[in-house]
C-alpha positions as CSV (number, residue, x, y, z in Angstrom):
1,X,0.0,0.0,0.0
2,X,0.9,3.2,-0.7
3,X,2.4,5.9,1.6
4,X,-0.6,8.4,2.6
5,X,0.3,12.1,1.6
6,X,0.4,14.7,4.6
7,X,-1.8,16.7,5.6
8,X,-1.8,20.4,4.6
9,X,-4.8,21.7,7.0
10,X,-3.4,22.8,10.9
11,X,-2.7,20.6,13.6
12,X,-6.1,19.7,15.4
13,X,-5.3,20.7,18.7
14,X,-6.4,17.8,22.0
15,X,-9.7,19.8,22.5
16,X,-11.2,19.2,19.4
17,X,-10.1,15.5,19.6
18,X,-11.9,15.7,23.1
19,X,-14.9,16.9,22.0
20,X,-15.4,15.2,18.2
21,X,-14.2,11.6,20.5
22,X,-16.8,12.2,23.0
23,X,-19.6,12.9,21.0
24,X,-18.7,9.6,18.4
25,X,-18.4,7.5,21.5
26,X,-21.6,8.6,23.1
27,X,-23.6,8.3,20.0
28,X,-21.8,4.5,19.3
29,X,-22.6,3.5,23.2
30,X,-26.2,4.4,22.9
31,X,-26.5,2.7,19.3
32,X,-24.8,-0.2,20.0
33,X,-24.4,-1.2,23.9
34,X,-27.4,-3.5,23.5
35,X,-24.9,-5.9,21.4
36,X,-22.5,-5.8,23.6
37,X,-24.5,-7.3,26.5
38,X,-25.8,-10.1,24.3
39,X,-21.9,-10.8,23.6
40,X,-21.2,-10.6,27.5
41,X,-23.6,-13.4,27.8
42,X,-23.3,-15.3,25.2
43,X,-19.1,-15.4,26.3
44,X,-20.0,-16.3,29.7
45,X,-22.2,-19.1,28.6
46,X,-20.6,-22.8,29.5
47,X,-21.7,-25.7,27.8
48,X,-22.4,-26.9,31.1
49,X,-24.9,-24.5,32.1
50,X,-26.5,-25.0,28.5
51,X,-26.7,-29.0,29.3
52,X,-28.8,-28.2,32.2
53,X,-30.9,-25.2,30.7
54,X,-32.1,-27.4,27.6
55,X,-34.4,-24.2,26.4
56,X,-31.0,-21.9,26.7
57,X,-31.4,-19.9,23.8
58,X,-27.5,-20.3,21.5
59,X,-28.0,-17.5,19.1
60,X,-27.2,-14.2,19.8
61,X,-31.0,-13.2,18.9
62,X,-31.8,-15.5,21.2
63,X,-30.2,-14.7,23.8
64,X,-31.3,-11.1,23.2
65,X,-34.9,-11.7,23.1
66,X,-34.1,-14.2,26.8
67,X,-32.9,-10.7,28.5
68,X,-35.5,-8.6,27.4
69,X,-38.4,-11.7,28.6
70,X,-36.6,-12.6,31.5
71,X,-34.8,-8.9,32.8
72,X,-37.0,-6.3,30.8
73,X,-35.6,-4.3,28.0
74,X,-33.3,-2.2,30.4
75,X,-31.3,-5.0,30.9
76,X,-29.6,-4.8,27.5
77,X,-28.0,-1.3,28.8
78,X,-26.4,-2.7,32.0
79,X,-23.0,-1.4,32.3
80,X,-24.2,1.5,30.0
81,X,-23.4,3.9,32.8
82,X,-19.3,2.3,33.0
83,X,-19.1,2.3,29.4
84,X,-20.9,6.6,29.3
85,X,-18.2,7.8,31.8
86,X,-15.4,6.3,30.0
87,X,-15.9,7.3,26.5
88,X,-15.0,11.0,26.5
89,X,-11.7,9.9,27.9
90,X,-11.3,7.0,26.1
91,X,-12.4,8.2,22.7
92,X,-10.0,11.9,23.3
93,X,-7.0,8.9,24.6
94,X,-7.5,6.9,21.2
95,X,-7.5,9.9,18.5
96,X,-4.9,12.1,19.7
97,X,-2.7,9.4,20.8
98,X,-3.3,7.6,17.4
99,X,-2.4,11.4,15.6
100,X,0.6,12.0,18.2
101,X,2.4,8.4,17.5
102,X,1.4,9.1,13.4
103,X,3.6,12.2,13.9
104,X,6.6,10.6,15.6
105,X,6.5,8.4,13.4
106,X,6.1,10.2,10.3
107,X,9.1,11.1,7.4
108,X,10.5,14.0,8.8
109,X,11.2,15.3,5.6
110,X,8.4,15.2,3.7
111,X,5.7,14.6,6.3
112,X,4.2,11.5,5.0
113,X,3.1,8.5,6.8
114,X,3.9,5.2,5.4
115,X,0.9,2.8,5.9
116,X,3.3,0.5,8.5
117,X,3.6,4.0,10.3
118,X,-0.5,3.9,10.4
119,X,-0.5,0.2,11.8
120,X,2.4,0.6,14.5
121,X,0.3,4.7,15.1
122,X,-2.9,2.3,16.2
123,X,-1.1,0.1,18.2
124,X,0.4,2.4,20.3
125,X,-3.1,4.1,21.0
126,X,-4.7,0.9,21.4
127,X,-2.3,-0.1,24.1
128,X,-2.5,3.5,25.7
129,X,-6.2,3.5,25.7
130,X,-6.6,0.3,27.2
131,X,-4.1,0.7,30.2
132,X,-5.6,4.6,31.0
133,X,-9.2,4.2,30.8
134,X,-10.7,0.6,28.9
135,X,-9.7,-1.9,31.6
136,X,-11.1,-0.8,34.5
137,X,-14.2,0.4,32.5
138,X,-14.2,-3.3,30.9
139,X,-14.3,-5.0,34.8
140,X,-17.3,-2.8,36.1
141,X,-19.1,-3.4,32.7
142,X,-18.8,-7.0,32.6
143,X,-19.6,-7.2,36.5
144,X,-22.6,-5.5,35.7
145,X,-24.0,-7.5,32.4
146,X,-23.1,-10.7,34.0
147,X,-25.4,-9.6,36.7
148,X,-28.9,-11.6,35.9
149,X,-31.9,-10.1,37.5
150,X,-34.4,-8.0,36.3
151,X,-34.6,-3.9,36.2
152,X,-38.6,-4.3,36.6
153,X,-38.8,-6.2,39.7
154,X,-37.9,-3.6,42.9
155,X,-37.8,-6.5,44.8
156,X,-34.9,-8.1,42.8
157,X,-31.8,-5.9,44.2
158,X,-29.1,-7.1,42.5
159,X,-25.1,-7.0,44.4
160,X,-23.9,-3.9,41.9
161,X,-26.3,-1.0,41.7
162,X,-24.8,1.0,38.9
163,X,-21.0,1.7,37.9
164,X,-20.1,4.0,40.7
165,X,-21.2,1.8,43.2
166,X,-19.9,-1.2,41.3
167,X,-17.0,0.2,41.3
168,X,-16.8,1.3,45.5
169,X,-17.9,-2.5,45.6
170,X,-14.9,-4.1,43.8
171,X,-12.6,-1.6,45.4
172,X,-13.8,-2.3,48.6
173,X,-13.7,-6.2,48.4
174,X,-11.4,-7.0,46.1
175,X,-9.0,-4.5,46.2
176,X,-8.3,-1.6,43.9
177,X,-6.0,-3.5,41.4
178,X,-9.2,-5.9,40.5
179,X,-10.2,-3.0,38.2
180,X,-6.9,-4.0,36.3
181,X,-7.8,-7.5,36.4
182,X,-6.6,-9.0,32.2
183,X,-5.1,-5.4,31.7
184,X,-2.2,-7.0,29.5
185,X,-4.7,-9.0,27.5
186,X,-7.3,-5.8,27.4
187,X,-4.0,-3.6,26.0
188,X,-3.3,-6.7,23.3
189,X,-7.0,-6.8,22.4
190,X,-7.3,-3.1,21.9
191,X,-3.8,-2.6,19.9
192,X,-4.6,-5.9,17.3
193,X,-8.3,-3.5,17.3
194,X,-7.1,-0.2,16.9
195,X,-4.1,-1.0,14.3
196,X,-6.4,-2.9,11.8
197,X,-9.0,-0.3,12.3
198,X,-7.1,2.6,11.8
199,X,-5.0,1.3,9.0
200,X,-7.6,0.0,6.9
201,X,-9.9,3.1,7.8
202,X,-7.0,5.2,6.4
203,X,-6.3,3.6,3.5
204,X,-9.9,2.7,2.3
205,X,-10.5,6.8,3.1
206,X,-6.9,7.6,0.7
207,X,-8.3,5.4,-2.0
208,X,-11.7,6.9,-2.0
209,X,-10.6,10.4,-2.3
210,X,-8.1,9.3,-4.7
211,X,-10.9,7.8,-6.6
212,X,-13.7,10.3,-6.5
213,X,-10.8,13.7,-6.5
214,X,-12.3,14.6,-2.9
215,X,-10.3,16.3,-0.3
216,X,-13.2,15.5,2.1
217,X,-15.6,12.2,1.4
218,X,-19.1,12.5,2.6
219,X,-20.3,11.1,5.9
220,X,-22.1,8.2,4.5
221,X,-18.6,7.2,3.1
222,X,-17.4,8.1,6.6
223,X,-19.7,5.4,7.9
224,X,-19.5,2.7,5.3
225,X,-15.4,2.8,5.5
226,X,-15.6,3.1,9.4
227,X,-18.0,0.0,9.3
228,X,-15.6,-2.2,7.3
229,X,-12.8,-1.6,8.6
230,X,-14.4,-2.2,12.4
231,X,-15.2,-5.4,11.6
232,X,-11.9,-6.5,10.8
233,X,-10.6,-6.3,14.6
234,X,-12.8,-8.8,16.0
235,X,-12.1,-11.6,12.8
236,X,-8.7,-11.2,14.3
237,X,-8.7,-11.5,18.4
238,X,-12.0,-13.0,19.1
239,X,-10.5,-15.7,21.1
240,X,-8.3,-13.0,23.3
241,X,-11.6,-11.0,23.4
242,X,-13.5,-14.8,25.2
243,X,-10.8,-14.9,28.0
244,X,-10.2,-11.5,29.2
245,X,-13.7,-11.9,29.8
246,X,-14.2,-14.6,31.5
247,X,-11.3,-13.8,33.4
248,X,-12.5,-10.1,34.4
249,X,-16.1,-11.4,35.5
250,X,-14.3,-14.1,38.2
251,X,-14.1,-12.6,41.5
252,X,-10.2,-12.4,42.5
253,X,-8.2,-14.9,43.9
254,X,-5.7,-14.4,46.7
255,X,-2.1,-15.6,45.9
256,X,-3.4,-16.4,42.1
257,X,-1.1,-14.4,39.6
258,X,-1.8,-13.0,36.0
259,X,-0.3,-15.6,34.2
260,X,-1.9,-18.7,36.2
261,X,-5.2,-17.5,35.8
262,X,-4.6,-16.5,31.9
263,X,-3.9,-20.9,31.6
264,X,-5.9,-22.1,33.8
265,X,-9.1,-20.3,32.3
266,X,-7.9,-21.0,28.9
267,X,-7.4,-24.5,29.7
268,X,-10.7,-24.9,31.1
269,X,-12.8,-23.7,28.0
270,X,-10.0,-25.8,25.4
271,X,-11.2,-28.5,27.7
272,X,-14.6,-28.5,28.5
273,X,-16.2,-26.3,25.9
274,X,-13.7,-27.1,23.7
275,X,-11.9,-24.4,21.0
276,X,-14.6,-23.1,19.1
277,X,-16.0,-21.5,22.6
278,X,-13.1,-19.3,22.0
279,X,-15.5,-17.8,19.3
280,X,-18.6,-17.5,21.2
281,X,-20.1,-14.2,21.0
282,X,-18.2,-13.4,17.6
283,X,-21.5,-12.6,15.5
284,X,-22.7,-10.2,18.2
285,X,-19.4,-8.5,18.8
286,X,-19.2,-8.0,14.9
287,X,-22.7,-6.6,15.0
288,X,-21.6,-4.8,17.6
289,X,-18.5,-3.5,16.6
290,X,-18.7,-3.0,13.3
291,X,-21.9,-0.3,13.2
292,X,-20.0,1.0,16.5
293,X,-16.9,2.2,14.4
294,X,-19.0,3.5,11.6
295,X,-20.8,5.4,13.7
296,X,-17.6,6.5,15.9
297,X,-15.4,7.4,12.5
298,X,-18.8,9.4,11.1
299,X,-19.8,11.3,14.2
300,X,-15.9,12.1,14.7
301,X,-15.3,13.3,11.2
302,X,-18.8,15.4,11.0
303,X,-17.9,16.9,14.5
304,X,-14.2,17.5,14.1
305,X,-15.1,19.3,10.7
306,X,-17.5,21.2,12.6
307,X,-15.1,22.4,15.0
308,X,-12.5,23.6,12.2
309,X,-14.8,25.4,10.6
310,X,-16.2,27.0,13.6
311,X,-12.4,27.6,15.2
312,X,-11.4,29.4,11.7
313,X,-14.1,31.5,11.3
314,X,-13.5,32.9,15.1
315,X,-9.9,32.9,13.7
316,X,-11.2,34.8,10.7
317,X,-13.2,37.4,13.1
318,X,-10.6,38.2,15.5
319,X,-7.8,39.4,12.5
320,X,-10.0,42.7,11.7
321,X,-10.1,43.8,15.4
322,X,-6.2,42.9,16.0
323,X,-5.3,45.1,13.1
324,X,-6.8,48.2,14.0
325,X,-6.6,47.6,18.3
């Protein structure tokens, strides 16, 4: 593939990344959360529990339609709340990180970025994203999801409330380093994510403007591109993706290190569920995923555009009165 040419508009500064991020991720979360509890479950499912439950629903609209009979339609957004107050940060981590590590990594001659630059540019950010904000986001979500009870019974009070209290709860009994519980496999989910993601994102968006003559492609392009290129990321971890959850829903053991519970928890589904439980939840996480990005890489484009324009024309205002003050 070839090089992508540099970019001649100004550096966008961390605010606009902040604020284009956080509205993308909001608008994916509320689209698309609903998916991701079906995956939750469907990952958490052994073929054990599914030998005893004979009428356990196996497909993911299955499932889905389960939750909503058994729990009432709320319970698709459990963990909604974890996932709300960690977008902004996450989403502002995952841009500007990805467009700081492009630049160090860029040809300091002629500004380019080579599309091995683009791939090694979404690493970094996916690593960055999931040690500073996606972990402990992913351990109160998934406590929350797996929780089975349902939101239109007052009577049923489940153990975790919401994701503040979750997270006092987790603190409290299981000490504050739980919420980094399968960090190094979280940081190697999100970097495989994040550097297919971006890369083919960039390089399907080069093409298209090479294509068409566009300096700027439409958002529907912005949302197709975004929603191939999401889907990508999960084709190639889904079987890291099974047991960092399974390992961050298990309540901590004392004297039980990192790497023992990584094989011991992979052993168990090889084992007893045998390896194509290391897919479970694929379909779902695709569907989830995949209309996630395109919404994230639409919504980021359309707002971001919205804020140069808007931060020029203020630009464009102030000139007159500087020349005359």
């Amino acid at each position: 593939m070839a090089a992508a040419k540099p970019q001649s508009s100004p550096k966008t500064s961390l605010s606009t990344h902040l604020l284009a991020g956080g509205a993308a991720g909001l608008a994916e979360a509320m689209c698309c959360h609903p998916l991701d509890t079906i995956k939750v479950r469907m990952q958490l499912k052994s073929l054990r529990r599914v030998a005893v439950d004979a009428s356990a629903p196996k497909s993911f609209l299955g499932v889905g339609h389960r939750i909503v009979q058994r729990e009432g339609v709320r319970a698709l957004y459990k963990g909604l709340g974890a996932v709300v107050s960690g977008i902004v940060p996450k989403m502002a981590i995952r841009f500007s990180s990805f467009e700081y590590y492009k630049s160090v990594l860029a040809n300091k001659q002629t500004g380019a970025v080579s599309t091995s630059a683009v791939f090694l540019a979404g690493l970094g950010a996916g690593v960055t994203e999931a040690v500073a904000v996606v972990t402990p986001m992913d351990v109160i979500k998934i406590r929350l999801q797996a929780q089975r009870h349902s939101t239109v019974d007052p009577m049923d009070v489940p153990k975790y409330r919401n994701a503040l209290h979750a997270a006092y709860t987790i603190v409290k009994e299981e000490g504050p380093m739980t919420l980094y519980k399968g960090v190094a496999l979280t940081a190697l989910r999100q970097a495989t994510n994040q550097a297919v993601n971006f890369t083919f994102y960039q390089e399907f968006k080069r093409i298209a403007r090479q294509l068409q003559g566009l300096d700027e492609l439409p958002s529907y392009q912005h949302l197709i591109l975004g929603g191939v290129s999401g889907a990508m990321g999960p084709l190639s971890n889904a079987p890291i993706d099974t047991i960092k959850t399974r390992i961050q829903k298990a309540t901590t053991v004392a004297g039980e290190s990192g790497w023992s519970r990584f094989v011991t928890v992979t052993r168990d589904i090889a084992q007893k569920e045998g390896y194509k439980a290391f897919y479970r939840g694929l379909t779902p996480r695709i569907l989830r995923v995949a209309p996630g990005q395109a919404i994230t890489f639409m919504v980021y484009e359309k707002v971001k555009a919205w804020i140069d324009i808007w931060n020029a024309r203020s630009q464009h205002m102030r000139l007159p009165s500087e020349k005359y003050a």
